[in-house]
C-alpha positions in Angstrom: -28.9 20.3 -7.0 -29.7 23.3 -4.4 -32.2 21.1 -2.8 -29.4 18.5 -2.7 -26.9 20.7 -0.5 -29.8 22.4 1.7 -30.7 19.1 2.3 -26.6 18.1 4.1 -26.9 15.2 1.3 -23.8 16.1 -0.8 -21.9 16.9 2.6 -21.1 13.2 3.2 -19.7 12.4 0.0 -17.7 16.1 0.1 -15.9 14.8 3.1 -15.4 11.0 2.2 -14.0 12.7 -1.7 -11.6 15.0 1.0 -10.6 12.9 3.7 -9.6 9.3 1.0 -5.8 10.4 1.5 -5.5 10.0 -2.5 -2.7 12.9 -3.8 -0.9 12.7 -7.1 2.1 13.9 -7.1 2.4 16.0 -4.3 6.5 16.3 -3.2 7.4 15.9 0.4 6.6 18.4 2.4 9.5 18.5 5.3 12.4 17.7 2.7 14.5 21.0 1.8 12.9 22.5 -1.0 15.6 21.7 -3.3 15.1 18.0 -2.9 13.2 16.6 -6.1 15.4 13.4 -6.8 16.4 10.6 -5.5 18.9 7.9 -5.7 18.3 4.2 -4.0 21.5 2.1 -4.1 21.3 -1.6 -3.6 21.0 -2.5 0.1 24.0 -4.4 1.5 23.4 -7.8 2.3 25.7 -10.2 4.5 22.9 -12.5 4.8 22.5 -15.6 3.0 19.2 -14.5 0.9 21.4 -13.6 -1.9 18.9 -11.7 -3.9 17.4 -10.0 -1.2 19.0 -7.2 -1.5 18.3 -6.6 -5.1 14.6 -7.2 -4.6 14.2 -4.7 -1.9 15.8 -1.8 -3.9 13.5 -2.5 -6.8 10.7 -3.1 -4.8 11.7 1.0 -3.3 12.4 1.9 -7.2 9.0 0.8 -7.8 7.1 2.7 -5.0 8.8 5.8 -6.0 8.2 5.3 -9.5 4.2 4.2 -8.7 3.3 6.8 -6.1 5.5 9.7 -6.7 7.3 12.2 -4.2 11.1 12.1 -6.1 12.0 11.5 -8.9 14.7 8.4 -9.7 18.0 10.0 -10.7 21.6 8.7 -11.0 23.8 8.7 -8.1 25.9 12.0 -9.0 22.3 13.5 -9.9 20.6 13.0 -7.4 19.9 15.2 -4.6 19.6 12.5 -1.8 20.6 9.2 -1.6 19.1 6.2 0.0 21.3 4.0 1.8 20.3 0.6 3.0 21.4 -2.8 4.9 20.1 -6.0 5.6 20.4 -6.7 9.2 19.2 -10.3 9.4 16.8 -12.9 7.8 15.8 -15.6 10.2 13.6 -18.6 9.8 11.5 -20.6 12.9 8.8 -23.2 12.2 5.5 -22.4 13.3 3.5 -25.8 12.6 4.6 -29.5 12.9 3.1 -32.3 11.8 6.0 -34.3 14.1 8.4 -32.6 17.3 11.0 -32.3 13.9 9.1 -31.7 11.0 7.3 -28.2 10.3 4.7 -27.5 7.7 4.5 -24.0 8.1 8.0 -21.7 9.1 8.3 -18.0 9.8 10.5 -15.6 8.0 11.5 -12.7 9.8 13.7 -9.8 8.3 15.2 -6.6 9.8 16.5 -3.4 7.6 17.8 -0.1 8.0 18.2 2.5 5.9 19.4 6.4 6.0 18.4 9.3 3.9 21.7 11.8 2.5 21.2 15.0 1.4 23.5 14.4 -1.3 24.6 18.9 -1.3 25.7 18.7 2.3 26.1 15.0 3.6 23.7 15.4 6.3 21.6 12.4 6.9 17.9 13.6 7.3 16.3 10.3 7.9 17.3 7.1 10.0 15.6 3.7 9.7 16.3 1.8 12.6 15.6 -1.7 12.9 12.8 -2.1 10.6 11.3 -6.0 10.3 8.7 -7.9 9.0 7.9 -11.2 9.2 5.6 -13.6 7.2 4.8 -17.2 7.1 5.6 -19.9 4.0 4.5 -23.7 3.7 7.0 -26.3 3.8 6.5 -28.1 -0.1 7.0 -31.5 -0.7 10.3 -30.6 -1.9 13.2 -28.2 -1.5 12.2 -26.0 -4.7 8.7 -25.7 -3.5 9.8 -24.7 0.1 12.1 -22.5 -2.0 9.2 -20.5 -3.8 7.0 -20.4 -0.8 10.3 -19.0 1.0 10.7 -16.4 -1.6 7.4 -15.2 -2.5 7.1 -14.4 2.1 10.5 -12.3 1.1 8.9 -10.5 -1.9 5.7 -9.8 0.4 8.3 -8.3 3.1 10.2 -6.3 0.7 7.1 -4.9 -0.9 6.1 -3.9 2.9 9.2 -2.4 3.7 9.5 -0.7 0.5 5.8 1.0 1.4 6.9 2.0 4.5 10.3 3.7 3.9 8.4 5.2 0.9 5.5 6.6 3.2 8.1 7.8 5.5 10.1 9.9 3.5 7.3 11.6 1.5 4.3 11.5 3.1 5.1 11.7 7.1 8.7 13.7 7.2 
């Protein structure tokens, strides 16, 4: 083993083991130190995605539960609260097999979100104009187009849901 560090062989692996970015469980680091839970309500939605809203709060639920940083608490137990909106789901075609007919459309969504310290109602964190888009086949039939269509919303939701997580835990 000596021969192994004199000769710089374990060095590499020291510093690919320290530089991975994996951390269990390690909390926020520019919250207030009294921050440990957190509440996520369901994001308002005045778009026509009906369950979009509902799938990005559990997709957010799920991050925090997965990777850690807060806890999940009730609303009147939590110590902030996450506040979101849907600003707007819009849909373009990106590949026609005719001028009128696309195979392939676009799905672009836009979010924002704030972070309340629940103890003095000061928001610590805005979200402004966060958006994602993917692209979805056209199926041979409205239900197909329909699963295609929500399966780009669940990949955008999951992306969102990483970033607002990474944001408040990792990078405050």
């Amino acid at each position: 083993m000596k021969g192994f560090i004199k000769k710089g062989l374990l060095w590499p692996l020291f510093f690919v083991l320290c530089a991975c970015g994996y951390h269990v469980g390690i909390a926020p680091t520019g919250l207030p130190p009294y921050v440990k839970t957190i509440y996520i309500g369901v994001f308002k939605n005045p778009t026509n995605e009906l369950k979009l809203g509902a799938q990005i709060t559990e997709k957010l639920r799920e991050e925090f539960i997965k990777k850690g940083g807060l806890k999940l608490a009730p609303k009147d137990k939590a110590d902030v609260i996450l506040e979101g909106k849907i600003l707007s789901v819009s849909s373009t075609g990106v590949a026609y097999v005719r001028y009128n007919v696309s195979v392939e459309r676009e799905i672009t969504a836009r979010f924002s979100a704030k972070l309340i310290d629940t103890h003095t109602g000061k928001v610590l964190m805005t979200f402004n104009n966060l958006s994602r888009s993917e692209n979805f086949l056209v199926g041979t039939n409205v239900m197909a187009t329909q699963t295609y269509k929500s399966e780009a919303l669940d990949k955008i939701s999951q992306y969102i849901a990483e970033v607002i997580h990474h944001k408040i835990v990792d990078s405050f």
